[in-house]
Structures are given as C-alpha cells and as structure tokens.
N, C-alpha and C positions, 0 to 999 in steps of 0.2 A: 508729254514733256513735263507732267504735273510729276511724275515720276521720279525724274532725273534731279527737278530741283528740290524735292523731301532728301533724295539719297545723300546730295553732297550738301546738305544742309551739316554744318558744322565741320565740315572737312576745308583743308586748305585751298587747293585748287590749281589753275595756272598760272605760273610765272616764268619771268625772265629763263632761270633758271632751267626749269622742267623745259621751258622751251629750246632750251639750247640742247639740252642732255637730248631732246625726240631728233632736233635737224641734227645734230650729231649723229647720233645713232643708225638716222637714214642715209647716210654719208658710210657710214661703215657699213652698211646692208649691198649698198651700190657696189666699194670697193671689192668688199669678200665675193659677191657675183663674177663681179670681172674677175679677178683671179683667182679664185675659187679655194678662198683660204677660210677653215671652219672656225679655227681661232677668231681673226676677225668677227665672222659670223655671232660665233657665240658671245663674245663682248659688248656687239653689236646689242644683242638681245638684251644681259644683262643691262647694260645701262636704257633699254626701252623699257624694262620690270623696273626700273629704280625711279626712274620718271614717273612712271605711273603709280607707283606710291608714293611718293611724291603728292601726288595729285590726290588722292585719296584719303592721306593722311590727316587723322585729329589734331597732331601734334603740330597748331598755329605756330610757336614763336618759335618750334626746332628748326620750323623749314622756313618760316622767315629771316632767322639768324643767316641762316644755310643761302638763302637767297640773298643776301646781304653783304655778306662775307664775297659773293660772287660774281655781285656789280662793283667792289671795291677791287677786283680783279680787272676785272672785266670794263671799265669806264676808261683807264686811260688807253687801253686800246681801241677801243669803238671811237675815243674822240681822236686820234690818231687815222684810222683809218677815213672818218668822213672828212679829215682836213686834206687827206691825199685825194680822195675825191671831189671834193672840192675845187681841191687846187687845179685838178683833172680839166675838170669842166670847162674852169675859167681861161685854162689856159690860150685861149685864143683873141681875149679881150683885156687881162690880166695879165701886170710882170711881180713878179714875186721875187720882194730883196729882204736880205737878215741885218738888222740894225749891228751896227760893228759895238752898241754901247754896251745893248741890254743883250742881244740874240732873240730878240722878238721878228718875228715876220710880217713885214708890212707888203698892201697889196698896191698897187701902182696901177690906173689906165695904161693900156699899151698905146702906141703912135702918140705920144705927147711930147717927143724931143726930149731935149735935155728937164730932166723938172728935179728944184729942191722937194728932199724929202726931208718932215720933220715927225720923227718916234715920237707917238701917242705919250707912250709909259716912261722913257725917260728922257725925251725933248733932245736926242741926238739929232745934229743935223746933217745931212750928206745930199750929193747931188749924184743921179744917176741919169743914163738912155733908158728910154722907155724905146 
C-alpha cells in the first residue's frame, strides 16, 4: 500500500467530480448492455479514461477549478433534489404550505386543526388545516 501512496503523491485524486463522471459512466456501461448500443459503449469508456486522469493528474488547480465550476452546477440541483426527498419522507407527519408573501415553504405538524401560520423570512401571516 506503501506503493500507492508514493505514486499519487502529488497528483490530485478523487472528487466530486471524478465521482460523478465514474457513476456516470457505469450508468452508461449498463444502458449500452441492455441495448446493445457501441456508441454508448464507447462514450461510456471515454468519460471512465477521463475520470481516471482526472485522478492522476499533477495539474492541482486545472482540476480543482474543473471541480468547482461543477459543484456551482451541480449544488442547486443536489439541494433541490434532497428537499423533494425530504419533503418525501415527511410526508406522513408533515403538511407543506408556500408563504403567499415571500414563496418561501414552510413545514406544518399534521393533525393540528386549524393553526395560524407565521413566515419565518417575511412575517406573513395566514391560517391553514393541517
């Protein structure tokens, strides 16, 4: 193992990034199987060669721009999607209303009857059924 950490000693390594382009990639190895497209296939590959330099690469601040550039992508969809999961989860204990002030989402106990609700952010008040 003494090995492995001299080799990538100065190299950049894994990230976000690399990580998406590998579970990507194996997403497209799957698909081209099932339907037995070589295109796929081959793209598939390519972007697993690109990851993997990526990974190997000296060039610290190309691939951390690169990685950067690709959470600024990538963040409001990840927060997007944990809120629908989120919301998912809750949904058996939790009622979920949009502030008519701001369009902020506020989260409500369920079985509480009628209850005023007052917006955190801009102190709209309304009353809903929970």
């Amino acid at each position: 193992m003494d090995w492995f950490r001299r080799m990538m000693a100065g190299r950049y390594g894994v990230d976000q990034l690399s990580n998406a382009m590998i579970l990507l990639s194996i997403v497209l190895l799957i698909i081209s199987s099932l339907i037995g497209s070589s295109i796929i296939n081959m793209l598939a590959m390519i972007m697993l060669i690109l990851s993997y330099g990526r990974v190997f690469s000296k060039n610290i601040n190309k691939r951390r721009e690169e990685n950067m550039r690709f959470l600024r992508w990538w963040s409001p969809i990840s927060i997007k999607l944990m809120q629908y999961i989120n919301r998912i989860k809750g949904y058996r204990t939790y009622r979920y209303f949009k502030c008519s002030g701001c369009g902020q989402t506020l989260r409500v106990p369920r079985g509480k009857g009628r209850v005023h609700i007052t917006c955190p952010k801009c102190k709209n008040e309304f009353t809903k059924n929970t």
